[in-house]
C-alpha angles and dihedrals in degrees: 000000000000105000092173114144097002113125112298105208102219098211097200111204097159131244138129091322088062102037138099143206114264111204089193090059101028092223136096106263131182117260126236088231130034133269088202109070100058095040085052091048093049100055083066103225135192097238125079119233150206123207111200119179112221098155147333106211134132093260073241085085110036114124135213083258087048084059097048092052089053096047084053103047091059097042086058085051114116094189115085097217117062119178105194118202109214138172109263097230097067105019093109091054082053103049095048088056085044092055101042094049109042086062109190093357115178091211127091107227117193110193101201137172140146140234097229113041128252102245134055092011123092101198089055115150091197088084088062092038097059096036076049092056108037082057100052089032078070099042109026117093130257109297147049124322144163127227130198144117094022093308148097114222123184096239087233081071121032126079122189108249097222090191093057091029094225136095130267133188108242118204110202100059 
């Protein structure tokens, strides 16, 4: 089934990929509105999109609560390809729910993020890890995957390498 260029429903729960830099805290901190949005509508795609907030958290502290929203949020989605932007810290832990629980789903769900945010940083990885996702969310089959650092990881096998800052696909899990 070639899904190119149908709606791609953007499912926002916060993390790097959403933050900015506070000069009054010195410190990265998650925006009350997201970064994502604006930067999607003006690569001018050919899908069409939807943008829906669930939260904006650190994946540090998202709940249990925080997870079911998300997997309804998905369920209720008439759209059969979801890209789900996710603090890097816990994605793994979210993608596994989300796979246990969307059992044979028909939709392709991409969970992606980025170690430096999207906006106010030049050297961002967040540009490359969308672009990344909105082109295996078309490609990619029917289930749960991760996408970071140029590659898609089944969230049963992937860890995030805090020392390289990047994801790797681990085999004895």
């Amino acid at each position: 089934m070639n899904k190119t260029y149908g709606s791609i429903h953007f499912v926002l729960t916060g993390g790097t990929i959403d933050s900015h830099f506070n000069p009054a805290k010195d410190q990265v901190t998650i925006g009350e509105k997201t970064s994502v949005e604006e930067y999607i509508k003006k690569l001018q795609l050919y899908n069409e999109y939807q943008f829906e907030i669930v939260v904006l958290k650190d994946s540090r502290d998202l709940r249990y609560k925080d997870r079911q929203e998300i997997l309804a949020t998905v369920k209720n989605s008439p759209h059969k390809m979801i890209i789900i932007t996710h603090g890097t810290y816990t994605m793994p832990d979210t993608g596994q729910y989300l796979k246990d629980n969307l059992h044979e789903t028909d939709k392709t769900v991409v969970l992606v993020g980025s170690m430096i945010p999207l906006k106010g940083f030049d050297l961002s990885d967040a540009p490359f890890n969308l672009g990344y996702a909105i082109a295996n969310v078309q490609i990619l089959s029917p289930g749960v995957y991760i996408c970071m650092n140029g590659k898609s990881f089944d969230p049963e096998k992937v860890d995030k390498n805090k020392m390289e800052g990047r994801f790797e696909e681990i085999l004895d899990k």
